[in-house]
PASEBA-1860 file (N, C-alpha, C; in nm, 3 decimals):
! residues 213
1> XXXXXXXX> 10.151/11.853/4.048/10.230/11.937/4.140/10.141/12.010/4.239 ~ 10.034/12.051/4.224/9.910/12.104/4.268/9.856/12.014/4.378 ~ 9.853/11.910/4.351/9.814/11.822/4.429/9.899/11.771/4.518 ~ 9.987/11.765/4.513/10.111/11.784/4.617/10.089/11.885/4.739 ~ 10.133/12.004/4.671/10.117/12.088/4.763/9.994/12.103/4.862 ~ 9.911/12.056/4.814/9.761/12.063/4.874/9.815/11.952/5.039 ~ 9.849/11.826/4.956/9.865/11.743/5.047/9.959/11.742/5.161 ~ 10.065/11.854/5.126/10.161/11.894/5.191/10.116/11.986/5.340
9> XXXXXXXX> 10.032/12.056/5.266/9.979/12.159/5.354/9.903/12.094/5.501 ~ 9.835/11.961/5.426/9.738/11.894/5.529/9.839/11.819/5.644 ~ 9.924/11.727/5.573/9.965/11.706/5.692/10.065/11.770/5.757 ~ 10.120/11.894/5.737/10.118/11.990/5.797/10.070/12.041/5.940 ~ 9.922/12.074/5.892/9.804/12.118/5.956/9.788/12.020/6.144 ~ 9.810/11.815/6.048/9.796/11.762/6.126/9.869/11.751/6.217 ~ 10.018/11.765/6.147/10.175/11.744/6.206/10.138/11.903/6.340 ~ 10.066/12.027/6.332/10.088/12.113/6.401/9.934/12.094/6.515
17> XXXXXXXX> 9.854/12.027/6.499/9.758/12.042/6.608/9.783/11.903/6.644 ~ 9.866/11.834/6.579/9.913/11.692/6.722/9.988/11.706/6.764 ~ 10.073/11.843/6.763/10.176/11.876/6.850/10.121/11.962/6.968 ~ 10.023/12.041/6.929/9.973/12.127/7.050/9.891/12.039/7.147 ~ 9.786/11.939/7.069/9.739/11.832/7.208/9.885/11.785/7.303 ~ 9.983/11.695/7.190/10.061/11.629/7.276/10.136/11.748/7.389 ~ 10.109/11.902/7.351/10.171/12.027/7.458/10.075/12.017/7.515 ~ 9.993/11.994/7.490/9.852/12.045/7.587/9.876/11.928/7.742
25> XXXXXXXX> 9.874/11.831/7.665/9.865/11.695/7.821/9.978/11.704/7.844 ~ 10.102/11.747/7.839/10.238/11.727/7.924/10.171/11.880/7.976 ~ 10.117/11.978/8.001/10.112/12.106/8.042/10.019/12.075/8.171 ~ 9.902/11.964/8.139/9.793/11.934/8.236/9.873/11.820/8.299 ~ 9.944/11.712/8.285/10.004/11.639/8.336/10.057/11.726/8.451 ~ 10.175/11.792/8.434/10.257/11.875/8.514/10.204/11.951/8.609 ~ 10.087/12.033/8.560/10.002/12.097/8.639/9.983/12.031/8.767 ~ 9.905/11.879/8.754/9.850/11.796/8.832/9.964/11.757/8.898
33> XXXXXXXX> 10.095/11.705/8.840/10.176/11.693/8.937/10.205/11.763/9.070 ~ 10.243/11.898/9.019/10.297/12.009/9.070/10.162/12.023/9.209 ~ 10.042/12.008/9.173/9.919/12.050/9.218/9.932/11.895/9.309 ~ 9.941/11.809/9.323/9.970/11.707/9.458/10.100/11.720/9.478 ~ 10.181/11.759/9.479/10.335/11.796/9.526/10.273/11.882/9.662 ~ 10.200/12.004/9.589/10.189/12.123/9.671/10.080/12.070/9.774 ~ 10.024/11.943/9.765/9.891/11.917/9.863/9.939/11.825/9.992 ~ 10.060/11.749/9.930/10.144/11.684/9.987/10.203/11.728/10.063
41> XXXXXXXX> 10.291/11.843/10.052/10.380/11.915/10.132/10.268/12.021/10.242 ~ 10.181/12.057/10.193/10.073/12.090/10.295/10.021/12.045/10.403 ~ 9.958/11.915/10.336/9.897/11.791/10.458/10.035/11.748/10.544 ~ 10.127/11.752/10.508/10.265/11.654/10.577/10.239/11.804/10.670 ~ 10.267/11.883/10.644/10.270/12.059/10.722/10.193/12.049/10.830 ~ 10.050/12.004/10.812/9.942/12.029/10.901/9.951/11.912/10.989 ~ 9.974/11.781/10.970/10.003/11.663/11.030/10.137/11.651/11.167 ~ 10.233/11.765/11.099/10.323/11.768/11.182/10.285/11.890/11.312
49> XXXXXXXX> 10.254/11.981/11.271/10.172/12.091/11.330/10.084/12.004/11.416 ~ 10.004/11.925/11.340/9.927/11.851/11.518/10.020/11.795/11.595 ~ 10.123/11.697/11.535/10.135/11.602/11.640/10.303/11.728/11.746 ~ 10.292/11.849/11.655/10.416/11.918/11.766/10.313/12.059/11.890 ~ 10.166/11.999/11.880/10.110/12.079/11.929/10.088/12.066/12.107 ~ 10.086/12.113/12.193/10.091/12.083/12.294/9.973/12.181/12.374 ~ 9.870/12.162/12.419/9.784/12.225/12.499/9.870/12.292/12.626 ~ 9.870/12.396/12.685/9.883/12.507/12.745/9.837/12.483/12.891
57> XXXXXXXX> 9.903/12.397/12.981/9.835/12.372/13.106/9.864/12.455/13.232 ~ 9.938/12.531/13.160/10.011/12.637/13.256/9.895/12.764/13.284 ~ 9.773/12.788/13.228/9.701/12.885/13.201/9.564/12.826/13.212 ~ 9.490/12.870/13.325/9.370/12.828/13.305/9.270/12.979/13.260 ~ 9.190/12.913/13.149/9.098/13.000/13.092/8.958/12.968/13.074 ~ 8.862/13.034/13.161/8.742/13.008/13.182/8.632/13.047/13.055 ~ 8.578/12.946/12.972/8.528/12.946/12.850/8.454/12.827/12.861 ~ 8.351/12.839/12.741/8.248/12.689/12.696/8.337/12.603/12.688
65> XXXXXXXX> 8.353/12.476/12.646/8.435/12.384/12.536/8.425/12.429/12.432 ~ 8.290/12.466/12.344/8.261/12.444/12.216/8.370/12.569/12.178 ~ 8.378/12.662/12.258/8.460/12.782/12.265/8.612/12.750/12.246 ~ 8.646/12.631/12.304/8.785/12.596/12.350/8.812/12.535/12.226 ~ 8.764/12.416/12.179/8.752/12.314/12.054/8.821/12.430/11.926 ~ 8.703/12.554/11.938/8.741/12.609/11.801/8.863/12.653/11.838 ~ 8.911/12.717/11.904/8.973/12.782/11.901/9.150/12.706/11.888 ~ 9.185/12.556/11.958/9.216/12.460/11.867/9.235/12.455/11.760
73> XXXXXXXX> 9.129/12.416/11.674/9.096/12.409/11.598/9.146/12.497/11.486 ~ 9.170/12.633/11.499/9.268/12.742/11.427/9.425/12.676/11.451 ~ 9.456/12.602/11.474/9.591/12.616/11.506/9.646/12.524/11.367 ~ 9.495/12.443/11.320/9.563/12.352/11.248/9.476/12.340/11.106 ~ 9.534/12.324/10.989/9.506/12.386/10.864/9.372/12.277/10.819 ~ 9.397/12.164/10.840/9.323/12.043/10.817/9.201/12.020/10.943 ~ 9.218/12.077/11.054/9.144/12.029/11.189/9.153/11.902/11.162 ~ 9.289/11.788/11.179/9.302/11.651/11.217/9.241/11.639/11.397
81> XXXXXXXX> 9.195/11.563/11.431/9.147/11.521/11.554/9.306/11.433/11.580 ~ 9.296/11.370/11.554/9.451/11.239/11.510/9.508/11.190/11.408 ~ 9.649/11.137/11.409/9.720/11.079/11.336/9.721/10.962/11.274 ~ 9.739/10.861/11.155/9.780/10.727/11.148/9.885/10.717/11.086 ~ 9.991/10.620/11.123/10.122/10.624/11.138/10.134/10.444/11.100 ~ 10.207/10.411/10.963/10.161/10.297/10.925/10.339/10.273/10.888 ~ 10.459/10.279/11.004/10.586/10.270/10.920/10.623/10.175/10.826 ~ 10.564/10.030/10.849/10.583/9.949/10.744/10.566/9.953/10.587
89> XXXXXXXX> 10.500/10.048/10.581/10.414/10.121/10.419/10.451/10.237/10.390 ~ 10.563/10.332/10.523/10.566/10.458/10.487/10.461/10.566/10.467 ~ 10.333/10.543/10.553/10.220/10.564/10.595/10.216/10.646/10.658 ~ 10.191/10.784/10.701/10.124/10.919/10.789/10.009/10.974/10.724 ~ 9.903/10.994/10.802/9.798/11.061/10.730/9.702/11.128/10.850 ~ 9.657/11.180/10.895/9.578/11.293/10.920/9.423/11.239/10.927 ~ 9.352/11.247/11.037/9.270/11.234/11.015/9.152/11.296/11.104 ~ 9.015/11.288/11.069/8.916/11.399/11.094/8.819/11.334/11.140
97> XXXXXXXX> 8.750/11.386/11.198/8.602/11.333/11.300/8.530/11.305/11.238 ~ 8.439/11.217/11.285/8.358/11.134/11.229/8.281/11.203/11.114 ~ 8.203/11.323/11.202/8.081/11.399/11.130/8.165/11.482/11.040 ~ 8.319/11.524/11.011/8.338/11.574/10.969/8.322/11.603/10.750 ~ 8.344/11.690/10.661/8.286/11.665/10.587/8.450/11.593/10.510 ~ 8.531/11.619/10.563/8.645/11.517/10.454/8.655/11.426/10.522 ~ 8.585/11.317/10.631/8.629/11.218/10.692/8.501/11.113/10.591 ~ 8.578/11.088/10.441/8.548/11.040/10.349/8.627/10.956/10.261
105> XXXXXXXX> 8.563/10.892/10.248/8.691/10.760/10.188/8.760/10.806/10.086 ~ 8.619/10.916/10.005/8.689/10.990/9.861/8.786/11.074/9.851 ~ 8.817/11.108/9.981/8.930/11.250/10.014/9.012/11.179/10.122 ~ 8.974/11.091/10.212/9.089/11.044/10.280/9.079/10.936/10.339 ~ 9.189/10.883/10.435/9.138/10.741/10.521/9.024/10.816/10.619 ~ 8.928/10.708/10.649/8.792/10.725/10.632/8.806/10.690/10.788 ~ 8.738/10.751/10.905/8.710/10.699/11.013/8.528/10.629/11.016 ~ 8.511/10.469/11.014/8.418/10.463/10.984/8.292/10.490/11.088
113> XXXXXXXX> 8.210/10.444/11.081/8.089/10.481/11.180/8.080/10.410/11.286 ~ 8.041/10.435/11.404/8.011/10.332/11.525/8.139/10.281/11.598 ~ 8.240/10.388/11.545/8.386/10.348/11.550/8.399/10.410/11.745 ~ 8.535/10.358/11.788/8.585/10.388/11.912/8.731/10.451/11.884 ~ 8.692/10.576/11.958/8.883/10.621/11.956/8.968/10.575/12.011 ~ 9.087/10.564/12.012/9.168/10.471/12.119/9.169/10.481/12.242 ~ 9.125/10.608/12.282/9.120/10.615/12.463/9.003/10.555/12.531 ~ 8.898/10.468/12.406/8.814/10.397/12.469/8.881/10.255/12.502
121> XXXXXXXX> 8.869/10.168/12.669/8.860/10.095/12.646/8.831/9.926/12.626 ~ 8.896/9.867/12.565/8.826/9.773/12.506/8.733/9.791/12.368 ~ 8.742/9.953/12.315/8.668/9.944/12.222/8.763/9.927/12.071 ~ 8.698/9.937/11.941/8.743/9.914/11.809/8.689/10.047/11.735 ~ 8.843/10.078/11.666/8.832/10.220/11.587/8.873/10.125/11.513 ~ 8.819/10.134/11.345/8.747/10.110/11.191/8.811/10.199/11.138 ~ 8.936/10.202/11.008/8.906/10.281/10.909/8.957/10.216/10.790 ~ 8.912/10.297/10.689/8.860/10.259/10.545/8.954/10.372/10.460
129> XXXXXXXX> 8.989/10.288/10.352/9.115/10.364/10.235/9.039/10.312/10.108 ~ 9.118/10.413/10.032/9.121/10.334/9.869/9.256/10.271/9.832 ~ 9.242/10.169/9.717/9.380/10.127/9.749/9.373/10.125/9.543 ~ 9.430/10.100/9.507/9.490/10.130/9.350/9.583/10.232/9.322 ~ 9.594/10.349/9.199/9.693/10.439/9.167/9.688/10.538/9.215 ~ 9.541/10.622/9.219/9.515/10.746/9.195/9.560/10.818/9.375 ~ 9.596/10.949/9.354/9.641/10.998/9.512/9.531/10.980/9.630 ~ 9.480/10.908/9.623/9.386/10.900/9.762/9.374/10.777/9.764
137> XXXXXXXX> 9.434/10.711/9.718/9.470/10.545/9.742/9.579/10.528/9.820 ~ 9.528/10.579/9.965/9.601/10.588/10.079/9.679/10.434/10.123 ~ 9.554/10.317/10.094/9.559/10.240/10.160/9.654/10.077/10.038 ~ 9.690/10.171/9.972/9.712/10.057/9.823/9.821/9.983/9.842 ~ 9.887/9.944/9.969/10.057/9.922/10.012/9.969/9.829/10.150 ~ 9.871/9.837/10.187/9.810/9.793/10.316/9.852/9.638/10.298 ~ 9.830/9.567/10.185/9.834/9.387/10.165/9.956/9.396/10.219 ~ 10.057/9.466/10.234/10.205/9.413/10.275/10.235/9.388/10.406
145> XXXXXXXX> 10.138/9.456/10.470/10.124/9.429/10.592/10.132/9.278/10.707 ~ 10.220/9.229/10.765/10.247/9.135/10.802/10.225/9.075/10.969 ~ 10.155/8.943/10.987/10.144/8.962/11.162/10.268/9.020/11.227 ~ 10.227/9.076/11.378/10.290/9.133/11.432/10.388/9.305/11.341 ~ 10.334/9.329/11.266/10.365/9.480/11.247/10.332/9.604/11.321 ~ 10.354/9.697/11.307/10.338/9.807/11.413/10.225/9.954/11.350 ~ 10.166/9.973/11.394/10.004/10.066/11.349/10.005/10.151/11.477 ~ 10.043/10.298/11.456/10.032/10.396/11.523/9.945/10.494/11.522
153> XXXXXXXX> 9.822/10.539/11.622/9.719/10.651/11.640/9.773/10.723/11.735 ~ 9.815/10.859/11.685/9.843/10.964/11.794/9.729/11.066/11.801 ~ 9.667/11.005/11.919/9.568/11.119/11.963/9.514/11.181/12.090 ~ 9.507/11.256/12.100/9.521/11.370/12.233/9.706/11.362/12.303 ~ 9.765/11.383/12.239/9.884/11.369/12.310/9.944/11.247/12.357 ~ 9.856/11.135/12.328/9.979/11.003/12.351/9.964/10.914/12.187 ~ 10.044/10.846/12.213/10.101/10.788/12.111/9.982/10.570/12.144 ~ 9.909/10.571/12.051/9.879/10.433/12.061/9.914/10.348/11.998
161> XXXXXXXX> 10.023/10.250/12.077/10.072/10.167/11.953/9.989/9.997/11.992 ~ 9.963/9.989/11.835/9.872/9.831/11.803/9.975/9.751/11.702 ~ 9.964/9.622/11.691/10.044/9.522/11.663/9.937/9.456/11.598 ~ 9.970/9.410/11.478/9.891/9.339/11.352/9.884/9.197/11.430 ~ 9.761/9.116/11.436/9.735/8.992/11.506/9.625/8.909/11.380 ~ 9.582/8.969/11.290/9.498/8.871/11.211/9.467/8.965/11.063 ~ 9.545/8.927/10.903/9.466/8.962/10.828/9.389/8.875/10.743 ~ 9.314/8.896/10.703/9.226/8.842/10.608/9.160/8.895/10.494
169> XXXXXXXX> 9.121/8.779/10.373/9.027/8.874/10.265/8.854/8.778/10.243 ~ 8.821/8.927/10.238/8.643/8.900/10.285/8.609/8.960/10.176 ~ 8.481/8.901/10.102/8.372/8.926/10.034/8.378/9.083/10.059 ~ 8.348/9.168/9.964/8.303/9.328/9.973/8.189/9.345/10.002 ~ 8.134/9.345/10.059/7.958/9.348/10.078/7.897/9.489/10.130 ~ 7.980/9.567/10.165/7.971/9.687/10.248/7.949/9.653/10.403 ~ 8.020/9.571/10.480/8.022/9.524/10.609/8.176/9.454/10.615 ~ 8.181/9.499/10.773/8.312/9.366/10.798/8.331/9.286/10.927
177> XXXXXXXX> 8.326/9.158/10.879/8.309/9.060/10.963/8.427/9.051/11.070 ~ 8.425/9.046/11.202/8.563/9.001/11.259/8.456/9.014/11.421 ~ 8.531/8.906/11.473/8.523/8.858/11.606/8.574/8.916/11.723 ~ 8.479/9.018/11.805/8.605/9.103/11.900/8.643/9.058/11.987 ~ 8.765/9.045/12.040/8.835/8.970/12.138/8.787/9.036/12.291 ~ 8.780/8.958/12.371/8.752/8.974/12.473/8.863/9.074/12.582 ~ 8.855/9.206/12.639/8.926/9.298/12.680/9.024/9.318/12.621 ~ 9.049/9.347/12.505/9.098/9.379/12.352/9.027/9.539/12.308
185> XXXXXXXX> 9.118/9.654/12.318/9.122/9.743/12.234/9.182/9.730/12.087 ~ 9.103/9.710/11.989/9.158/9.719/11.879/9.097/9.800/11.759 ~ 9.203/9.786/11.664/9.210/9.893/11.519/9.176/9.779/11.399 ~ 9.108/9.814/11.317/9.071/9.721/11.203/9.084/9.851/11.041 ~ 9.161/9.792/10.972/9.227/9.857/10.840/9.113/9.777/10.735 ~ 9.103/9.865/10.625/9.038/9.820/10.545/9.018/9.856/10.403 ~ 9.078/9.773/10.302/9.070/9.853/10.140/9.038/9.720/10.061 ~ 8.989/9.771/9.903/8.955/9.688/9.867/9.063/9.592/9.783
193> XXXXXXXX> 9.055/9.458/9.790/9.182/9.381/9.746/9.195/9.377/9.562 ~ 9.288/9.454/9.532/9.330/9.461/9.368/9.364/9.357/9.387 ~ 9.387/9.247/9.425/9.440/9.093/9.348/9.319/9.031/9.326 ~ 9.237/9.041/9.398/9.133/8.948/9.433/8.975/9.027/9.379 ~ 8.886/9.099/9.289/8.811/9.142/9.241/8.674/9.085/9.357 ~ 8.605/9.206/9.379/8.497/9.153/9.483/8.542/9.111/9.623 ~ 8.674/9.133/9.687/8.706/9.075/9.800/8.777/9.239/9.856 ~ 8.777/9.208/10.005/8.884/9.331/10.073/8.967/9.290/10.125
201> XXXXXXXX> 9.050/9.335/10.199/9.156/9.300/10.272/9.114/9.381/10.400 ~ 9.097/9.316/10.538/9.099/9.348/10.682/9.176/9.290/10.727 ~ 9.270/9.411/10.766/9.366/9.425/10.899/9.340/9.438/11.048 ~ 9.344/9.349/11.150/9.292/9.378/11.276/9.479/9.372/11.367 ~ 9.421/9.471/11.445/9.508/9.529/11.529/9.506/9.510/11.690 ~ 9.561/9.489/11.759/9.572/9.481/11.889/9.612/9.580/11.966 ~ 9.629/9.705/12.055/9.642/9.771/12.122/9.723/9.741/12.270 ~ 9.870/9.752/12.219/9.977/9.685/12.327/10.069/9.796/12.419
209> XXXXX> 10.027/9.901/12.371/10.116/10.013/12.476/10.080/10.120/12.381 ~ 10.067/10.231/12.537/10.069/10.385/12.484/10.136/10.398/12.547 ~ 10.192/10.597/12.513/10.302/10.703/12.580/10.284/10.792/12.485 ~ 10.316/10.905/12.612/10.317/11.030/12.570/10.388/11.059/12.495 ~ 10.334/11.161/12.375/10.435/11.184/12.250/10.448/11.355/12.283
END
């Protein structure tokens, strides 16, 4: 009878601290939810805030640039330079200058190096996603992408719209191969391909009309 009770007690013991882990991870689960809910509804905040922002041409004010930039620059929670606007994927995201310190693949779509903004042209703006589960796997919906789809950069006040003309999957090598078309402004997308292990997926874009947004 002694020995019973002993044994009673234990799993007990076990029955009550595998209940507090299994409280513990629905408490950190939720947390984390709640905690990209609130990062979500932020960034969507600051994203819209750029693109409803309108420079002040009615007022001229005699200052540096570097003076002017910051002061910009307060208006918006993230300092996005521009937008990417991916409707086929349900895609908006925010994005930051080159040198900046979140214009990182690990925190967001990535503007890569040696890149051209859209008001260059003939030139090619590069960017780079993660693509799998976790929330910064911006780019994990990109394979659905189909010729002739529609890829939007809103920056400085107009709207650049590019049209999907070639994807492909390439070796990961840390480089990406593609052929630039001759008086061709274009956009090239880029994540790594979950079907295919060791391969990416590049999206190249064509640049077929802007307007003011």
């Amino acid at each position: 009878m002694k020995k019973r009770k002993i044994k009673n007690r234990k799993l007990s013991r076990v029955f009550i601290i595998g209940s507090l882990f299994i409280l513990l991870g629905i408490i950190l689960i939720s947390l984390k939810f709640f905690s990209n809910c609130y990062l979500d509804k932020q960034e969507d905040k600051a994203i819209q805030e750029f693109l409803d922002y309108k420079p002040d041409t009615t007022v001229i004010v005699e200052e540096s640039s570097s003076t002017s930039e910051e002061s910009q620059n307060t208006n918006f929670t993230y300092d996005y330079i521009a937008v990417l606007e991916i409707p086929k994927i349900s895609l908006k995201r925010g994005l930051f200058s080159i040198n900046d310190k979140n214009n990182n693949v690990d925190k967001n779509v990535e503007i890569l190096q040696n890149s051209d903004m859209p008001n260059v042209t003939n030139g090619t703006l590069a960017l780079a996603g993660h693509s799998g589960n976790s929330r910064i796997a911006y780019f994990h919906r990109l394979y659905k992408l189909k010729e002739n789809d529609q890829v939007f950069i809103y920056y400085q006040n107009e709207k650049y719209i590019y049209q999907v003309s070639k994807i492909e999957r390439q070796d990961k090598d840390g480089t990406i191969n593609f052929t630039k078309t001759k008086d061709t402004t274009e956009l090239i997308l880029t994540t790594c391909d979950q079907q295919n292990k060791g391969k990416q997926i590049v999206v190249v874009a064509k640049l077929v009309d802007k307007i003011p947004y």
